[in-house]
C-alpha positions as CSV (number, residue, x, y, z in Angstrom):
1,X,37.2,101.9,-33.1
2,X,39.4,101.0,-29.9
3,X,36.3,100.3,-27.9
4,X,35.4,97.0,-29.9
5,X,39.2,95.7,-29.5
6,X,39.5,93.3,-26.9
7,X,42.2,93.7,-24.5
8,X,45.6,91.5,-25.3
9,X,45.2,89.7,-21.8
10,X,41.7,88.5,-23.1
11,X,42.5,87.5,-26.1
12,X,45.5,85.1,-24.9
13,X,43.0,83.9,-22.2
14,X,40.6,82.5,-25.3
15,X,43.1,81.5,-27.1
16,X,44.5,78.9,-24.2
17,X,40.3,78.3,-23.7
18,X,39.8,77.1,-27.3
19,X,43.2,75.0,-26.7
20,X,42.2,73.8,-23.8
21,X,38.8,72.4,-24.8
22,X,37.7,70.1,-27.6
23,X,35.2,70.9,-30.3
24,X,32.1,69.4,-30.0
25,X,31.1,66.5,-32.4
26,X,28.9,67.9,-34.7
27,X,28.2,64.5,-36.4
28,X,24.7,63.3,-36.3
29,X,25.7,60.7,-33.8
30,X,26.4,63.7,-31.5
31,X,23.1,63.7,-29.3
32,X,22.7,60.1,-29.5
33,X,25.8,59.1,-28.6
34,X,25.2,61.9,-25.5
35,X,22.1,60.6,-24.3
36,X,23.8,56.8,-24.3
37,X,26.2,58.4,-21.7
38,X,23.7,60.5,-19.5
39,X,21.4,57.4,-19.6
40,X,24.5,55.0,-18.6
41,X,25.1,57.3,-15.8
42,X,21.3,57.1,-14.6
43,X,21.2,53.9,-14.6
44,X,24.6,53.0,-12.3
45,X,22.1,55.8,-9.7
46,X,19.2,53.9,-10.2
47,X,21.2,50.8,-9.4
48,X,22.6,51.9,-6.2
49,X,19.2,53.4,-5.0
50,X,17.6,50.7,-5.7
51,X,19.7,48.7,-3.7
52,X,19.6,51.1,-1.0
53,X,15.8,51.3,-1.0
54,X,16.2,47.1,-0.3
55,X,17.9,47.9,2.8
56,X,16.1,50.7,4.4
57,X,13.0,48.3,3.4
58,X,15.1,45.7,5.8
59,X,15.9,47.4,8.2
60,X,12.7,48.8,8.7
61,X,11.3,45.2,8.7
62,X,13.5,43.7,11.2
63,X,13.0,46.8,13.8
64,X,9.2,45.9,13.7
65,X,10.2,42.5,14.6
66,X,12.3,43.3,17.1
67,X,9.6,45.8,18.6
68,X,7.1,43.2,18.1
69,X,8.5,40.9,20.2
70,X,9.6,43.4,22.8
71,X,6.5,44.8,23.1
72,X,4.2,41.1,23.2
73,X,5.5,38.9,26.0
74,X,5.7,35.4,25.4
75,X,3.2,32.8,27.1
76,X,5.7,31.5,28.9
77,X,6.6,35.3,30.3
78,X,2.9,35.6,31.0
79,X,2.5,32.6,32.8
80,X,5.7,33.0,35.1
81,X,3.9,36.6,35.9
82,X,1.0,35.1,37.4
83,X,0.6,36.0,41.2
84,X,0.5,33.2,44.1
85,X,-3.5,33.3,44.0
86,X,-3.7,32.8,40.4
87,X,-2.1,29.9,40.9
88,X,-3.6,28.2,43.6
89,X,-6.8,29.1,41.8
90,X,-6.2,27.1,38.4
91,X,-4.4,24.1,40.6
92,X,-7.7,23.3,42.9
93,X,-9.7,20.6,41.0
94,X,-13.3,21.5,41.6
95,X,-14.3,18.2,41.2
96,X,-12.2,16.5,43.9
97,X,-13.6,19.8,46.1
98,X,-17.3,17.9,46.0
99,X,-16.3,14.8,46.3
């Protein structure tokens, strides 16, 4: 019969647990009004993903741009990069050469 006592310490610590915490609802609003709060939690997350997911999408965007035009040269790059004989080639005027 002693072995199915529990111990005094024990039983005080349960006693300050059941203080300590509130009774459920048992109402039939119970699960409903639980779900209302998960899903109001969910969607403050979904919010801030969402907006997160915007600027990753950004940022992604603008380093292809960047790399784009890092990468291509502009004409007016190109054309500076031309060497002497490029040049002198594309200023003679054929036709004045036959004339």
């Amino acid at each position: 019969m002693q072995e199915n006592r529990v111990p005094a310490e024990l039983e005080t610590l349960f006693v300050s647990y059941r203080t300590a915490v509130q009774v459920p609802d048992a109402s039939p609003e119970f699960m409903p009004a639980l779900w209302s709060k998960i899903e109001q939690r969910q969607r403050v997350t979904y919010g801030f993903r969402r907006m997160a997911s915007g600027f990753v999408t950004a940022a992604a965007a603008i380093c292809l741009m960047i790399s784009f035009a890092l990468y291509n040269p502009s004409p007016m790059q190109s054309a500076s990069a031309a060497t002497y004989v490029e040049v002198l080639a594309d200023s003679t005027d054929p036709v004045a050469d036959l004339e």
